[in-house]
TORKOL-4160 file (C-alpha; in steps of 0.2 Angstrom, whole numbers, padded with zeros to 4 digits, m for minus):
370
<pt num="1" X="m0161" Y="0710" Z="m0117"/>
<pt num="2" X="m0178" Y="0704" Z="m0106"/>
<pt num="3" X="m0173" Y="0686" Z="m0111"/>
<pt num="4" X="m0155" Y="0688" Z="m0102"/>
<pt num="5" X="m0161" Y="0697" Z="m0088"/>
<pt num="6" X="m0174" Y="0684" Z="m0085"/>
<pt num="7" X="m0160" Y="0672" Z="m0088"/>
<pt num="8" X="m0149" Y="0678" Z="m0074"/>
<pt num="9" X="m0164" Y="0681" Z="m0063"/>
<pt num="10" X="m0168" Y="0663" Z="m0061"/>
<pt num="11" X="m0151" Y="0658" Z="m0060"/>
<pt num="12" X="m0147" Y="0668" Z="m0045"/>
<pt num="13" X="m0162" Y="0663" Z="m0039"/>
<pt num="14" X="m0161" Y="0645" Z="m0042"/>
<pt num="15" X="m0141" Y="0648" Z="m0033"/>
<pt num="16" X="m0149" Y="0657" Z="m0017"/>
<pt num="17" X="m0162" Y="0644" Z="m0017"/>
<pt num="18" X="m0146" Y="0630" Z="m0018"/>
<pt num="19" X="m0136" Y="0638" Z="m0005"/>
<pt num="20" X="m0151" Y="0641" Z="0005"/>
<pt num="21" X="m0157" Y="0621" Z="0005"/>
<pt num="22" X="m0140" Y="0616" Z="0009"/>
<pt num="23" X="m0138" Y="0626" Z="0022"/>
<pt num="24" X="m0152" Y="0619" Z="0033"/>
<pt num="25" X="m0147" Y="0601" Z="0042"/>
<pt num="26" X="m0166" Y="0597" Z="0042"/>
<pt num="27" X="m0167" Y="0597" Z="0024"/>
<pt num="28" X="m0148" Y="0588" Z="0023"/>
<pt num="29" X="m0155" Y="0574" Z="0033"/>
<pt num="30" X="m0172" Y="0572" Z="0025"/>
<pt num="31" X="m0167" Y="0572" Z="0009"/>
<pt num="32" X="m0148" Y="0567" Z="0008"/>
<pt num="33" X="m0151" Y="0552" Z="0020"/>
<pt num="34" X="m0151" Y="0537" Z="0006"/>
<pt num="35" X="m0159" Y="0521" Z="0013"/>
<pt num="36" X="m0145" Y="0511" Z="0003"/>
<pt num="37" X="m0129" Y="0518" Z="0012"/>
<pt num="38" X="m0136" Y="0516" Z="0028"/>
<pt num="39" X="m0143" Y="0496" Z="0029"/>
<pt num="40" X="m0125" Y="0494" Z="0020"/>
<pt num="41" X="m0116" Y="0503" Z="0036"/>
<pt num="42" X="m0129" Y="0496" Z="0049"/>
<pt num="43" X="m0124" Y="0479" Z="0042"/>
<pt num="44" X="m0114" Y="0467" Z="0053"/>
<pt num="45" X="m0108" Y="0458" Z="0036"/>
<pt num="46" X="m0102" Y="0476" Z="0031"/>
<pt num="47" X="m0094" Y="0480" Z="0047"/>
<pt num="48" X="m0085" Y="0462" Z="0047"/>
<pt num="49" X="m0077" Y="0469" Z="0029"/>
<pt num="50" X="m0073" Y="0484" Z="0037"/>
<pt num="51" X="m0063" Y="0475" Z="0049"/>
<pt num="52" X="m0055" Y="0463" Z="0038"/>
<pt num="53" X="m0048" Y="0477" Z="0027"/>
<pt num="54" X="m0043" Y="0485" Z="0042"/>
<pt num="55" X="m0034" Y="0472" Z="0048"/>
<pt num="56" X="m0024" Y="0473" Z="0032"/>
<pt num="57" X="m0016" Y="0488" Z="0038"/>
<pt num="58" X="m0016" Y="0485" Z="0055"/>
<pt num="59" X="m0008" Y="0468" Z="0059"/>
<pt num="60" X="m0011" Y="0470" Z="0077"/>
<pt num="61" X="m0030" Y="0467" Z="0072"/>
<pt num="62" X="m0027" Y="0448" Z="0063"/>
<pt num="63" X="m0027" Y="0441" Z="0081"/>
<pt num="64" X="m0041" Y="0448" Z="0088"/>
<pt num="65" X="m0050" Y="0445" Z="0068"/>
<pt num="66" X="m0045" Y="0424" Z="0071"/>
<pt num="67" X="m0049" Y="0426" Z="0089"/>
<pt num="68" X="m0069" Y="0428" Z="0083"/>
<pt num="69" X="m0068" Y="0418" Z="0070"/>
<pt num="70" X="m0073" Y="0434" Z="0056"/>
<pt num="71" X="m0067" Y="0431" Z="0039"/>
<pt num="72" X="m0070" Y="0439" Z="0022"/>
<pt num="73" X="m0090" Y="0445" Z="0021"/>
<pt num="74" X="m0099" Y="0440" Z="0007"/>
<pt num="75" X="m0100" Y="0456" Z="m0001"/>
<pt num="76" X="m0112" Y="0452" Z="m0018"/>
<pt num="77" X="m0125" Y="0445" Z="m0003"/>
<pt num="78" X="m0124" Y="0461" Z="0005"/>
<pt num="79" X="m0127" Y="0473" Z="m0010"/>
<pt num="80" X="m0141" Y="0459" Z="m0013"/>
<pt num="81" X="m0149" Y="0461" Z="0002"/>
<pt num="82" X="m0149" Y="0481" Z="0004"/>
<pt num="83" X="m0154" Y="0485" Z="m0013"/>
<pt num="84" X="m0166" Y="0472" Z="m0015"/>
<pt num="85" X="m0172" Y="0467" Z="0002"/>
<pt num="86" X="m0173" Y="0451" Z="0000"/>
<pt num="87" X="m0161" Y="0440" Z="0010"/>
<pt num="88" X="m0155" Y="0423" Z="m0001"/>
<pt num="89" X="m0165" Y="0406" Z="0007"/>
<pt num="90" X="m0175" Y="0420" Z="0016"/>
<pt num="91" X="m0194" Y="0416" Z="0007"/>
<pt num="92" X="m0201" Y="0429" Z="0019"/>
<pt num="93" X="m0192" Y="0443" Z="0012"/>
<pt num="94" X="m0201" Y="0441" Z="m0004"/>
<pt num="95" X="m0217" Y="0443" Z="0008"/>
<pt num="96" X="m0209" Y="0459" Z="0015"/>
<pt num="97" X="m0207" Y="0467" Z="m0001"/>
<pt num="98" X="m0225" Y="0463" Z="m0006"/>
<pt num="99" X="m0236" Y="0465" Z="0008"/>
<pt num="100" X="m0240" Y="0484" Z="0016"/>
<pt num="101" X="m0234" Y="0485" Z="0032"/>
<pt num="102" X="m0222" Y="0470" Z="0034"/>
<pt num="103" X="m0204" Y="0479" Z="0029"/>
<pt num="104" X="m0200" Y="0493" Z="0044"/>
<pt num="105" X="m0186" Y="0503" Z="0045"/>
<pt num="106" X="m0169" Y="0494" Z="0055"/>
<pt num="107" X="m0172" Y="0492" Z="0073"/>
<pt num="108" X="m0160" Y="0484" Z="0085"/>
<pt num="109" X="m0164" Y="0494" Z="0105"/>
<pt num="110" X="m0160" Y="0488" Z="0122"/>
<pt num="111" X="m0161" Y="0490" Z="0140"/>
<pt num="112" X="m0143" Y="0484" Z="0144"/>
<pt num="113" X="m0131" Y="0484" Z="0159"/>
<pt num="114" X="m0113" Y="0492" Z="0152"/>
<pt num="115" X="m0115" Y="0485" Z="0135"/>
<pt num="116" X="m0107" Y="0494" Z="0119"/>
<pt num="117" X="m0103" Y="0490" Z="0104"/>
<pt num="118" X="m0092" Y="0479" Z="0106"/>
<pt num="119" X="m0099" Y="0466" Z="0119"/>
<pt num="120" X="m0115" Y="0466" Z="0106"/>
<pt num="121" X="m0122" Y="0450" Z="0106"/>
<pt num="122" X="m0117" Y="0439" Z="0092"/>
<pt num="123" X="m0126" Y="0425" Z="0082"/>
<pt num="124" X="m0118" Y="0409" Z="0079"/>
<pt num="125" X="m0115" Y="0406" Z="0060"/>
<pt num="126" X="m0124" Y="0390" Z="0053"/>
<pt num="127" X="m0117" Y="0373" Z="0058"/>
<pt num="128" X="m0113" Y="0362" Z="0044"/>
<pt num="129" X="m0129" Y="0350" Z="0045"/>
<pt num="130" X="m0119" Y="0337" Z="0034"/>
<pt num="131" X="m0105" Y="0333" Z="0049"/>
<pt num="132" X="m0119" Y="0337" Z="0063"/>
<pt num="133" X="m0128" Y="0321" Z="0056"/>
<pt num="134" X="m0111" Y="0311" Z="0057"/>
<pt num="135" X="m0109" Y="0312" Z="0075"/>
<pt num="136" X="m0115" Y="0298" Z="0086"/>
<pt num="137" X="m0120" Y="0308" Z="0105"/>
<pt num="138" X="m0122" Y="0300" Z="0119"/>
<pt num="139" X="m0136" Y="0305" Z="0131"/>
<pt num="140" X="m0134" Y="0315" Z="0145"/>
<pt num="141" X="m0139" Y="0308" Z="0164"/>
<pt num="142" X="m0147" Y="0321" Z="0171"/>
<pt num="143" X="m0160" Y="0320" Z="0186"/>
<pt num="144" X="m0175" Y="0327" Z="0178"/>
<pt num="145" X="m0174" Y="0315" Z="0163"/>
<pt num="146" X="m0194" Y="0309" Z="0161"/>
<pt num="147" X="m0196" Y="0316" Z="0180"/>
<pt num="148" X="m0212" Y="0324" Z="0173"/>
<pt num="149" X="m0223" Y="0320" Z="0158"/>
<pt num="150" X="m0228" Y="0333" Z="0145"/>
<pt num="151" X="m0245" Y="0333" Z="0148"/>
<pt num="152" X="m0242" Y="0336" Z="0167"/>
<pt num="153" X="m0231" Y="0350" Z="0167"/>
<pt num="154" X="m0233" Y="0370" Z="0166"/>
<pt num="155" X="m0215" Y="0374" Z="0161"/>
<pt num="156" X="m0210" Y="0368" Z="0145"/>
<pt num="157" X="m0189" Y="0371" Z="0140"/>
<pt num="158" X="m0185" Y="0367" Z="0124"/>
<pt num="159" X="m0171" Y="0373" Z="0111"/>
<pt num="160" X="m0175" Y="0380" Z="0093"/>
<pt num="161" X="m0155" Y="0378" Z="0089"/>
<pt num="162" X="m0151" Y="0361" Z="0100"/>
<pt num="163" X="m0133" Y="0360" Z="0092"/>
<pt num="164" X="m0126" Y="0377" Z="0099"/>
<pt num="165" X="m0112" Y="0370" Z="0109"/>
<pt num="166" X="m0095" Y="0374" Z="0120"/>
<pt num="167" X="m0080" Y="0375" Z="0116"/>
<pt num="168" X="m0073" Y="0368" Z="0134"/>
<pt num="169" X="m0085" Y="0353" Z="0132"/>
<pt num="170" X="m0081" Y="0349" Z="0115"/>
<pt num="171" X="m0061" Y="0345" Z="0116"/>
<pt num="172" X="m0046" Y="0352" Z="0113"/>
<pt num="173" X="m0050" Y="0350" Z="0092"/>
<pt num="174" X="m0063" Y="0363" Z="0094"/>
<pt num="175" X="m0055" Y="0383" Z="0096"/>
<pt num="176" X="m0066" Y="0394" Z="0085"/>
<pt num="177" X="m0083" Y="0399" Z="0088"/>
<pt num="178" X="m0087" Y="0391" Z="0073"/>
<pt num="179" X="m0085" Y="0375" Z="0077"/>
<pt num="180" X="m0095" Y="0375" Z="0093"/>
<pt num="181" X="m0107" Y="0364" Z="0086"/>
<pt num="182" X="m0116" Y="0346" Z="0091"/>
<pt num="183" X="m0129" Y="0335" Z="0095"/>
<pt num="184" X="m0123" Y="0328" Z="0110"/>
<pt num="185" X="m0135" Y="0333" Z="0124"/>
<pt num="186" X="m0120" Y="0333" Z="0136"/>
<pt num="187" X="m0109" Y="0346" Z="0128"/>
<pt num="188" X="m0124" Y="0359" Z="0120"/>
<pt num="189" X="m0136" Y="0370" Z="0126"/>
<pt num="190" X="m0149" Y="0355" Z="0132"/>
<pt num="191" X="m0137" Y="0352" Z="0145"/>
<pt num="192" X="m0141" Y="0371" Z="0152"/>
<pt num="193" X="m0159" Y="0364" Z="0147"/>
<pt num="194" X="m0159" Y="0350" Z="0159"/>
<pt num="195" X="m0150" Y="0360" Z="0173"/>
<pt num="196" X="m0163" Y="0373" Z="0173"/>
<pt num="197" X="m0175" Y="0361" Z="0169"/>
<pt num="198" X="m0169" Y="0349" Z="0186"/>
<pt num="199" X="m0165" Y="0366" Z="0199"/>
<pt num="200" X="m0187" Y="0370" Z="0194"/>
<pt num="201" X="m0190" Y="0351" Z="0198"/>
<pt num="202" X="m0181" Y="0353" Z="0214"/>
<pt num="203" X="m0195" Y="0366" Z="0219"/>
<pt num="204" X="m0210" Y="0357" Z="0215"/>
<pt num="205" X="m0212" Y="0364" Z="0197"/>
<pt num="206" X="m0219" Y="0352" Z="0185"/>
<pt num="207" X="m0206" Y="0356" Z="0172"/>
<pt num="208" X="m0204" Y="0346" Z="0153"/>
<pt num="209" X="m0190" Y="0348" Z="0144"/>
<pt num="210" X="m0187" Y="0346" Z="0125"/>
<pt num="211" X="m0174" Y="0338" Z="0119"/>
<pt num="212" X="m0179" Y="0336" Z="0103"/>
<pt num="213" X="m0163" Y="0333" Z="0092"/>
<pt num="214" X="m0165" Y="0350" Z="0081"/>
<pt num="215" X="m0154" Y="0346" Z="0066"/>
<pt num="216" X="m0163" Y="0327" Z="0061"/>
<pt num="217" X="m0178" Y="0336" Z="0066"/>
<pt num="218" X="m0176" Y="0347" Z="0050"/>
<pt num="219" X="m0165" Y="0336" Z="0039"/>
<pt num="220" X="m0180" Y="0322" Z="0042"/>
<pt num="221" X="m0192" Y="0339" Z="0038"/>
<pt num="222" X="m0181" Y="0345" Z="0020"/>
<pt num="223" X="m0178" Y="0360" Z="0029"/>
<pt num="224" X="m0162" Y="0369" Z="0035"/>
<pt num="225" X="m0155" Y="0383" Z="0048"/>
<pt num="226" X="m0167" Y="0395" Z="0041"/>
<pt num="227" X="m0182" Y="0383" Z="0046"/>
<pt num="228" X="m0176" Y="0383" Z="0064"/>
<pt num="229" X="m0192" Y="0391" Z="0072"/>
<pt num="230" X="m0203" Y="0384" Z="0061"/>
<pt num="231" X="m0199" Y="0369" Z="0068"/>
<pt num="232" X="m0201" Y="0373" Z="0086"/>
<pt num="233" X="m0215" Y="0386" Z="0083"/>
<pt num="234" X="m0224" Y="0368" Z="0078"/>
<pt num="235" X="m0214" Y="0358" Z="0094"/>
<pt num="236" X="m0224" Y="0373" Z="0105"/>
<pt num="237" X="m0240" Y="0373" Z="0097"/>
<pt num="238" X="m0241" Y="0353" Z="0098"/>
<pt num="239" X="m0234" Y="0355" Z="0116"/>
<pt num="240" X="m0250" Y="0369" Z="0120"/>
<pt num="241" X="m0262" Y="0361" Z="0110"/>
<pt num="242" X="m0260" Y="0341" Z="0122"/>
<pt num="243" X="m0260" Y="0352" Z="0137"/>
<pt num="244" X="m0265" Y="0368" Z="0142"/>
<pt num="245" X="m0258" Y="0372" Z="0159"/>
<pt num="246" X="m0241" Y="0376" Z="0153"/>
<pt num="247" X="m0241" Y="0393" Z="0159"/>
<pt num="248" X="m0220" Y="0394" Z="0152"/>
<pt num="249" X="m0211" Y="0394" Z="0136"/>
<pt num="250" X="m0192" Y="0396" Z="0139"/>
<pt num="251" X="m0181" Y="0392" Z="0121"/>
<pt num="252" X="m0163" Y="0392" Z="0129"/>
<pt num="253" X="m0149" Y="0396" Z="0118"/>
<pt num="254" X="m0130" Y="0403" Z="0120"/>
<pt num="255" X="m0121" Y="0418" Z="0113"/>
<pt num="256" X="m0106" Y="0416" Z="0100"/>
<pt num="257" X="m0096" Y="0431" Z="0111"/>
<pt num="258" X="m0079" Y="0429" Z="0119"/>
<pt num="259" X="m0075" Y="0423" Z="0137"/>
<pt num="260" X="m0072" Y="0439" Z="0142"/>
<pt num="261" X="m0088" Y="0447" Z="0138"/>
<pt num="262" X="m0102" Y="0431" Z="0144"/>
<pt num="263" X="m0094" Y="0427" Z="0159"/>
<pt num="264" X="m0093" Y="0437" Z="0177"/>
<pt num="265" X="m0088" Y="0434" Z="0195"/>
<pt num="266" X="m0103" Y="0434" Z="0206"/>
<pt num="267" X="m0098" Y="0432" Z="0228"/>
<pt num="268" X="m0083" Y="0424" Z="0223"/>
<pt num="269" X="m0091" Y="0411" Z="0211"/>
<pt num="270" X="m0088" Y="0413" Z="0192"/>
<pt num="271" X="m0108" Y="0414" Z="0181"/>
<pt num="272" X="m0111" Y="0413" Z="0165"/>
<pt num="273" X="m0119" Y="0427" Z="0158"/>
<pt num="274" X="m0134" Y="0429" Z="0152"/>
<pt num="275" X="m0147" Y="0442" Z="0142"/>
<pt num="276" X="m0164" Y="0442" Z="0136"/>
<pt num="277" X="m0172" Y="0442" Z="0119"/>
<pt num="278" X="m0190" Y="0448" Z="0116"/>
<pt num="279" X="m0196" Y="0449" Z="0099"/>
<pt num="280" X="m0207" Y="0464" Z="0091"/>
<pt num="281" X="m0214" Y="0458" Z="0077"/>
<pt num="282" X="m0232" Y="0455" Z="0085"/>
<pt num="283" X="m0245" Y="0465" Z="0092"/>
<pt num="284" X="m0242" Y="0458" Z="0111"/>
<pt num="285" X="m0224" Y="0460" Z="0111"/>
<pt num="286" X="m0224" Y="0469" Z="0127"/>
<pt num="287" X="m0231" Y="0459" Z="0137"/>
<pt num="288" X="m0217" Y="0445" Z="0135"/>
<pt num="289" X="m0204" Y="0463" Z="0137"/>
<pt num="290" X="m0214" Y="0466" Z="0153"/>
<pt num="291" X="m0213" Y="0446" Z="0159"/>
<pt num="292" X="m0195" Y="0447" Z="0154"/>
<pt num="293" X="m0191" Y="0464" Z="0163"/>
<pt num="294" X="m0197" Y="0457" Z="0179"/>
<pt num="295" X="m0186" Y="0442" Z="0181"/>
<pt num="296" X="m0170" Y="0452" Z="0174"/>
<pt num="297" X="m0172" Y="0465" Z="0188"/>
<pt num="298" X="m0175" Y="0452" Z="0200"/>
<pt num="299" X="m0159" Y="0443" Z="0194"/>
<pt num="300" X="m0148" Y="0459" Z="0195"/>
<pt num="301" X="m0155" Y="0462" Z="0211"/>
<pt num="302" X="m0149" Y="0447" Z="0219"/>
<pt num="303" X="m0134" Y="0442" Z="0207"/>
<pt num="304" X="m0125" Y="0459" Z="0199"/>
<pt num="305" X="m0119" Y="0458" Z="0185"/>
<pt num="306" X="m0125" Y="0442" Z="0179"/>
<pt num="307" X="m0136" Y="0451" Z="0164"/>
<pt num="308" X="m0132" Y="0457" Z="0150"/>
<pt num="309" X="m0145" Y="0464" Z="0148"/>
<pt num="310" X="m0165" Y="0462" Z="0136"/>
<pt num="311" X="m0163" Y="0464" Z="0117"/>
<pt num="312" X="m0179" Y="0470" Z="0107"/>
<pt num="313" X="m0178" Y="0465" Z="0089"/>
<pt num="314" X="m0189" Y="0465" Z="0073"/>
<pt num="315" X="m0189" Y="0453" Z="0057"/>
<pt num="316" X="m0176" Y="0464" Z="0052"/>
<pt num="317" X="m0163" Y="0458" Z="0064"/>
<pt num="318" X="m0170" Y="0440" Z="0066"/>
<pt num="319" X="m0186" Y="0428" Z="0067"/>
<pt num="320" X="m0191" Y="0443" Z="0078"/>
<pt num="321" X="m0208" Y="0432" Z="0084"/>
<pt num="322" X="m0197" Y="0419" Z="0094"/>
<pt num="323" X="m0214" Y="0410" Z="0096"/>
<pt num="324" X="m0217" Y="0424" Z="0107"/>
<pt num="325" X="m0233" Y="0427" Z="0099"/>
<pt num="326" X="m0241" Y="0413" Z="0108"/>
<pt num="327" X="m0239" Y="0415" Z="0126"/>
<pt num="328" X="m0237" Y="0430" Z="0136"/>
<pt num="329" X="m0226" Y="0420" Z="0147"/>
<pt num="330" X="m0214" Y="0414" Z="0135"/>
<pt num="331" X="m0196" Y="0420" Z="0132"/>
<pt num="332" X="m0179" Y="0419" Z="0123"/>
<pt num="333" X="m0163" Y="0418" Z="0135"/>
<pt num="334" X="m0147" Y="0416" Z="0130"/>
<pt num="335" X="m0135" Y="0407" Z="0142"/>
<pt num="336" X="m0118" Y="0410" Z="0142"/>
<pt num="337" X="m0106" Y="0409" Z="0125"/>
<pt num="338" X="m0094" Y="0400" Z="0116"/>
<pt num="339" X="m0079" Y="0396" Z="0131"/>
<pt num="340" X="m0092" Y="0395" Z="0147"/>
<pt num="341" X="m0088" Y="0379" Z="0154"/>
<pt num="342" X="m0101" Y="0368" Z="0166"/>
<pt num="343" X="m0096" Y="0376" Z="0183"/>
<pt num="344" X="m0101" Y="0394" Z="0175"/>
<pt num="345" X="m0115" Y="0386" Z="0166"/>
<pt num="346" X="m0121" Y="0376" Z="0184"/>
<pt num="347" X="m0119" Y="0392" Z="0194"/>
<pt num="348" X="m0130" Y="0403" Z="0181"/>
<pt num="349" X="m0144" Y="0390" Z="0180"/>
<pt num="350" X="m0147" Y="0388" Z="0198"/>
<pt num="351" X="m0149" Y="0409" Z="0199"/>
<pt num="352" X="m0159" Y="0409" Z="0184"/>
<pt num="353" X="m0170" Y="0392" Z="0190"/>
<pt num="354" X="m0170" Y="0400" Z="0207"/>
<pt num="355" X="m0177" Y="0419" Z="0201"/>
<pt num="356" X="m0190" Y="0410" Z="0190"/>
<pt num="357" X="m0195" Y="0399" Z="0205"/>
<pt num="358" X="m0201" Y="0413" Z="0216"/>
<pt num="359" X="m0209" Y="0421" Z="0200"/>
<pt num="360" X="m0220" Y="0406" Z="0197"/>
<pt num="361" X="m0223" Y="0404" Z="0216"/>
<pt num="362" X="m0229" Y="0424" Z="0218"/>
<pt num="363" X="m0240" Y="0421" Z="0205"/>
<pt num="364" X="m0248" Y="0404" Z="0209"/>
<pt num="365" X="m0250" Y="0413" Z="0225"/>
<pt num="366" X="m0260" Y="0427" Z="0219"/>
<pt num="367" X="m0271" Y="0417" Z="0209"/>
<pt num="368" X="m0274" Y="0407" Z="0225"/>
<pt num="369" X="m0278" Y="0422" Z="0232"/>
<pt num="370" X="m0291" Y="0428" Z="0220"/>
């Protein structure tokens, strides 16, 4: 009789104590909330399948699915990545899974101006290296073309992805965001390179720009798209190391989003949009984020509209150094996307050229001063 009566006591209790615990959100969250589900929902691959079996049901969705160029995710790569962390031709997710204190949680925050979901920035897929090495580009003509040797100047432009191109400069043959790819100078993002690169000139800044070819840079190297800062991180450093009064570091690339989301109308003239990038995975992170927040208000101050706002990101969500680890003047921008055409491009690079202008100018004046 004491046997069942101590039987029923613990199972009441161990019911109370059930109904109890769930009852609690702090205990639901802390101990129902499975790491696993949630890099799988937080995933973009995951949210692209999501959208691709919606479109299933929804035919309305098909157009706007072809219009961004989503397909199909690769789902075995995604349950790879989430339940194993490392991320295929990633070697530094091995790294993260063995060394204390290189895998955080997900972290993707922003200072933005009207962005949601939506008009989130967007990275380009990889270009197919193989036809890249195919093409035979001509060089631009641009003013600021050997204007100022390396070893003379203190702003250094340069681009870790060169080939990131647009659509209205490649031809009619090019439509998706996917194939805004090339090594021509004159229809990728070293054409925004030189513009910004000739509008610093025009104000006595002894500017260099790098217009190293990115994709026989890495095929001469072995490497591929995933060795993209790698590469440049050693362009910088050979770039720091021959002369040391480059003060700047600005690696220009260009969004994969829409028209409709990179571009404005600023005074009547039609810009280009652009936003920042400033990577956390170091300990000096915010002093680029504090460079970075200066020239943003002072670009929304005079030209509204024309930011999309400054992007923080860890190794989870990217390189998330950016090179940024070596200067406290150097930053990420990304000009425009996929459909900007050169009159938006132009009117973008002279704000941008003229708002980093008067930067460098306040600040050669206060060291003048001291």
């Amino acid at each position: 009789m004491k046997r069942v009566l101590l039987t029923g006591l613990v199972a009441m209790t161990s019911i109370f104590s059930l109904i109890f615990f769930l009852t609690l959100p702090q205990f639901q969250s802390k101990f129902f909330q499975l790491p696993l589900l949630d890099g799988i929902t937080e995933s973009v691959v995951f949210s692209d399948a999501l959208y691709t079996v919606m479109s299933t049901e929804i035919p309305q969705m098909e157009t706007t699915l072809e219009e961004n160029d989503i397909q199909m995710a690769n789902l075995p790569k995604l349950l790879l990545e989430t339940t194993s962390g490392v991320s295929p031709r990633n070697f530094s997710s091995l790294l993260d899974l063995a060394l204390p204190g290189r895998n955080p949680d997900f972290h993707f925050s922003f200072v933005s101006n009207g962005v949601d979901e939506l008009s989130m920035p967007i990275e380009s897929p990889p270009p197919d290296f193989e036809e890249l090495l195919k093409e035979e580009p001509e060089e631009e003509q641009t003013d600021d073309k050997n204007k100022t040797d390396q070893q003379e100047a203190e702003v250094y432009v340069y681009h870790s992805h060169s080939w990131e191109g647009f659509l209205p400069l490649l031809g009619e043959d090019k439509q998706k965001p996917s194939q805004a790819s090339s090594t021509d100078n004159a229809k990728n993002i070293v054409l925004v390179g030189s513009m910004l690169t000739e509008q610093l000139e025009k104000q006595g800044i002894p500017t260099f720009h790098d217009r190293t070819n990115v994709t026989a840079a890495l095929h001469e190297q072995g490497w591929d798209y995933y060795d993209s800062y790698r590469l440049s991180r050693k362009t910088v450093e050979a770039a720091m190391a021959s002369n040391q009064k480059i003060q700047y570091f600005i690696d220009i690339h260009r969004d994969a989003q829409r028209k409709d989301i990179t571009t404005t109308t600023i005074h009547g003239e039609p810009f280009a949009k652009l936003y920042f990038i400033v990577g956390e995975e170091h300990e000096n992170y915010k002093e680029n984020l504090a460079f970075v927040e200066k020239l943003n208000a002072q670009l929304e101050e005079n030209y509204p509209g024309i930011s999309r706002g400054i992007f923080l990101k860890d190794h989870t969500d990217g390189n998330g150094i950016y090179n940024q680890d070596l200067s406290k003047q150097s930053i990420l921008i990304e000009v425009g996307g996929v459909d900007n055409n050169k009159e938006e491009l132009s009117n973008t690079t002279k704000a941008l050229g003229k708002v980093i202008g008067e930067y460098y100018k306040n600040a050669e004046q206060v060291t003048t001063e001291r």
